[in-house]
MARFIZA-894436 format. One record per residue (C-alpha): residue number from 1; x, y, z. Coordinates in steps of 0.05 Angstrom, whole numbers. Layout:
+-----+--------+--------+--------+
: num :      X :      Y :      Z :
+-----+--------+--------+--------+
: NUM :      X :      Y :      Z :
...
+-----+--------+--------+--------+
//
This chain:
+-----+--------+--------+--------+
: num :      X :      Y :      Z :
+-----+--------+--------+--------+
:   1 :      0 :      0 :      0 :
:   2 :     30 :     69 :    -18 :
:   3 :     31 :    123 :     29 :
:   4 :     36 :    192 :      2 :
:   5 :     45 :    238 :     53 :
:   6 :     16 :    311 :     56 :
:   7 :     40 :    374 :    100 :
:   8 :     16 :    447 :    104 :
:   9 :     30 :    498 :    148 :
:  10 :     -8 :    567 :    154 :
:  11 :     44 :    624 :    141 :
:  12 :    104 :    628 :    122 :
:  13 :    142 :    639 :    181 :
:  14 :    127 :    563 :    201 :
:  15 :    167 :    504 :    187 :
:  16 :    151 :    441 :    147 :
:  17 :    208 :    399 :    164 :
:  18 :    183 :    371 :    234 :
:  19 :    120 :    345 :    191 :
:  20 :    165 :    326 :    134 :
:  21 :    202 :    278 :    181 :
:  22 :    150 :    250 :    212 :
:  23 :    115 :    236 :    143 :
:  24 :    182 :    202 :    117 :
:  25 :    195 :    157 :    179 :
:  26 :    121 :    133 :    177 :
:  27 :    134 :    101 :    106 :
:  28 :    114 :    159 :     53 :
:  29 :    155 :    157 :      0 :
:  30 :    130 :    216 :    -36 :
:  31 :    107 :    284 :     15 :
:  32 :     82 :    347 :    -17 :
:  33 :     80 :    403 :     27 :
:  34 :     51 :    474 :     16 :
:  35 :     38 :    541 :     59 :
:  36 :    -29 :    556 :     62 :
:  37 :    -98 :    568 :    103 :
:  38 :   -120 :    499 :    124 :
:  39 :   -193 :    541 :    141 :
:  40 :   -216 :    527 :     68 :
:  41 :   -180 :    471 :     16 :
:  42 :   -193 :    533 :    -38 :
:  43 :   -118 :    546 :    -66 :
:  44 :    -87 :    484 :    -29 :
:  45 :    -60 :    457 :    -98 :
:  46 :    -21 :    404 :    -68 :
:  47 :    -73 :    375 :    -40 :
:  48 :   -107 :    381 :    -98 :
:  49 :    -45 :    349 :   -126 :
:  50 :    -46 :    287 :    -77 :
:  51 :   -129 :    278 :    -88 :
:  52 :   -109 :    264 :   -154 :
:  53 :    -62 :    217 :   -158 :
:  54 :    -90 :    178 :    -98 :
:  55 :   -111 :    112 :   -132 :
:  56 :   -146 :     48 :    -97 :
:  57 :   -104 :     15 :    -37 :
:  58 :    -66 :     81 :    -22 :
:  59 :    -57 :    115 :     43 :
:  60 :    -58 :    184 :     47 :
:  61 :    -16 :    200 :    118 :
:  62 :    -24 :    275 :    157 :
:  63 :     22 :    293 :    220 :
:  64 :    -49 :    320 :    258 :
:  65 :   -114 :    320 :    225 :
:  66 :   -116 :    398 :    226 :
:  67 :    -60 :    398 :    183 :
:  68 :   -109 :    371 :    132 :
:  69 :   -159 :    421 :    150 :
:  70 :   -201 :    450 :    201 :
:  71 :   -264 :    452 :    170 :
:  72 :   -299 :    391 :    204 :
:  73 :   -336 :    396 :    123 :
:  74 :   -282 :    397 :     90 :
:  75 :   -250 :    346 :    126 :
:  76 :   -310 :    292 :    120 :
:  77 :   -302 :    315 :     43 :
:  78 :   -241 :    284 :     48 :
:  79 :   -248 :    226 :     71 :
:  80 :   -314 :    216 :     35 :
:  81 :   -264 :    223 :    -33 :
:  82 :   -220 :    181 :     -6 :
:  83 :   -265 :    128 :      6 :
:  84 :   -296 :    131 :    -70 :
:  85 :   -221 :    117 :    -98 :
:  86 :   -214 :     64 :    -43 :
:  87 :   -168 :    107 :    -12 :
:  88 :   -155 :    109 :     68 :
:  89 :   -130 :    168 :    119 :
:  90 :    -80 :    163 :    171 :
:  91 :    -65 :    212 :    222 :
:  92 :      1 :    201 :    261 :
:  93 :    -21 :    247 :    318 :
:  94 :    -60 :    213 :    352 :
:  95 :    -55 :    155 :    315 :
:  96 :   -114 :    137 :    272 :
:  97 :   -134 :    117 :    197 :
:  98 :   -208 :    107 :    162 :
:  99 :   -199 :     38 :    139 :
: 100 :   -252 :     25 :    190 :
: 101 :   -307 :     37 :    222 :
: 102 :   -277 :     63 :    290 :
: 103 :   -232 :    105 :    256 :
: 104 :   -279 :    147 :    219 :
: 105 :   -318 :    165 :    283 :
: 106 :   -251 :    186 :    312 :
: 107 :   -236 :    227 :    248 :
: 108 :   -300 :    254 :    249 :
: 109 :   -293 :    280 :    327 :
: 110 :   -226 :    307 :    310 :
: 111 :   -257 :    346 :    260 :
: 112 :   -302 :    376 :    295 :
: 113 :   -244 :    397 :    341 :
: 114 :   -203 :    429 :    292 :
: 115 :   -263 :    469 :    272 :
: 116 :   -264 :    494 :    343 :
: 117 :   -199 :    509 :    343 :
: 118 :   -202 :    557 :    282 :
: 119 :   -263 :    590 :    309 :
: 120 :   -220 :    596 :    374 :
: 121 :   -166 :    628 :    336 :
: 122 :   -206 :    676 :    303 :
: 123 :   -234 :    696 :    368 :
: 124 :   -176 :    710 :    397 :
: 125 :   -147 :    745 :    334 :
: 126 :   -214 :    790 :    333 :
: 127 :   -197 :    803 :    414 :
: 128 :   -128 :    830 :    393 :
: 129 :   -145 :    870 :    339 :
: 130 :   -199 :    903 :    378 :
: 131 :   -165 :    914 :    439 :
: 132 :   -112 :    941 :    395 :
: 133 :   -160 :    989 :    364 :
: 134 :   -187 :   1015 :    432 :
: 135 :   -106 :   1031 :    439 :
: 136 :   -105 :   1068 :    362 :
: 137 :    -50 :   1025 :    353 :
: 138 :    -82 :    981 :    299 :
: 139 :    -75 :   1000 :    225 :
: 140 :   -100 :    937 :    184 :
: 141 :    -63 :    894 :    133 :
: 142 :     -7 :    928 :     97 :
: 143 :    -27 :    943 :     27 :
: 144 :     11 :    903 :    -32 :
: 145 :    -13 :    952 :    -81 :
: 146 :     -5 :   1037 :    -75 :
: 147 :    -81 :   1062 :   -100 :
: 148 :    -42 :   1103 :   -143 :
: 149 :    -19 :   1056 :   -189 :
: 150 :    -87 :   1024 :   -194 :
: 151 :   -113 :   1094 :   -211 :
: 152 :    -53 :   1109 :   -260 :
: 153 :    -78 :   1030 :   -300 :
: 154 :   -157 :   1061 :   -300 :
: 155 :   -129 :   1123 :   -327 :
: 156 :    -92 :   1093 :   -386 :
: 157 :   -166 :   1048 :   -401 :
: 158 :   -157 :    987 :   -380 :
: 159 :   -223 :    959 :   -344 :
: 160 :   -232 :    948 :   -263 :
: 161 :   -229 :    868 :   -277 :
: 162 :   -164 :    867 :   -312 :
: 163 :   -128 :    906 :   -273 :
: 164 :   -151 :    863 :   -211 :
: 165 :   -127 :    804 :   -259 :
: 166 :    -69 :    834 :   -268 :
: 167 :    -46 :    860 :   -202 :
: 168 :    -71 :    800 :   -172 :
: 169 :   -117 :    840 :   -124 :
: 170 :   -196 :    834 :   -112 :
: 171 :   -244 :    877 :   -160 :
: 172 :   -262 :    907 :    -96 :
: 173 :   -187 :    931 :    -81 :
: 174 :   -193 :    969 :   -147 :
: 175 :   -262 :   1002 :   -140 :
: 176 :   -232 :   1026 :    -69 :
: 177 :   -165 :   1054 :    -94 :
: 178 :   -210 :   1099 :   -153 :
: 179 :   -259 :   1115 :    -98 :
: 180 :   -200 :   1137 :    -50 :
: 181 :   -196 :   1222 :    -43 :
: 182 :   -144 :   1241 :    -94 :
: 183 :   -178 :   1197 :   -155 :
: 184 :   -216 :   1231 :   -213 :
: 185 :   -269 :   1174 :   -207 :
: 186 :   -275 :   1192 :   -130 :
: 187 :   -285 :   1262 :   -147 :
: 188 :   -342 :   1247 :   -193 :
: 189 :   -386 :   1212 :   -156 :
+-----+--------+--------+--------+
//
């Protein structure tokens, strides 16, 4: 049975390598790894990668089940996909796999404590920024893009969706920077 072994961390100040071991000493001979949310699998194209290729008998191995995801959803998605390719989970921490019945109720409850856990976090995260707020210390996300280079791309004709496209921003981003005092647009209106 091949095990193909799948890691993800959030940001990418975090380090893959303690999963990466882990993943190689439990028998995966192949581990793709990737930085990304684990909230939603939207953008997690090694994943999307490793659902692929999965193919009847395989194992798909995860250090902790929220390193999967931690949408208890997503997560029975999963395993529901697996389970169509006669595929099987196993989680090192705690130890568990889906190829049977036990194990799915325990991957099921793990789930469900993942999802906690992110909605914990994002407590917690909405506590700091607040509290940071009532201090005026708290300024929001850094922007990637200056409005005014947005504006200068609207100027020269090119529409609101292709310079999202390509600046690799939101629509919304753009309709905000030609809305922002300083642009003709938000003049206008």
């Amino acid at each position: 049975m091949p095990r193909i072994g799948y890691a993800r961390v959030s940001t990418s100040g975090q380090d893959l390598d303690i999963q990466r071991t882990r993943l190689k000493a439990a028998g995966c001979e192949i581990v793709r790894a990737e930085t990304m949310s684990g909230a939603s699998r939207d953008g997690r194209t090694e994943l999307a990668t490793v659902l692929e290729f999965l193919r009847e008998g395989d194992e798909l191995v995860v250090h902790r089940l929220d390193r999967l995801g931690r949408s208890t959803r997503d997560v029975m998605n999963l395993v529901h996909e697996l389970d169509a390719k006669g595929a099987s989970l196993r989680v090192l921490e705690p130890e568990v796999t889906t190829s049977g019945d036990m194990g799915r109720m325990v991957i099921t409850v793990l789930g469900m404590v993942a999802d906690m856990e992110l909605k914990f976090i994002r407590d917690r995260q909405r506590a700091g920024i607040d509290a940071a707020k009532g201090r005026g210390v708290y300024r929001g996300r850094q922007k990637r893009i200056d409005d005014a280079e947005i504006r200068t791309l609207a100027e020269q004709g090119l529409s609101k969706a292709k310079i999202a496209r390509d600046l690799g921003v939101s629509r919304m981003t753009v309709y905000r920077a030609l809305v922002a005092p300083g642009s003709k647009e938000g003049a206008e209106t």
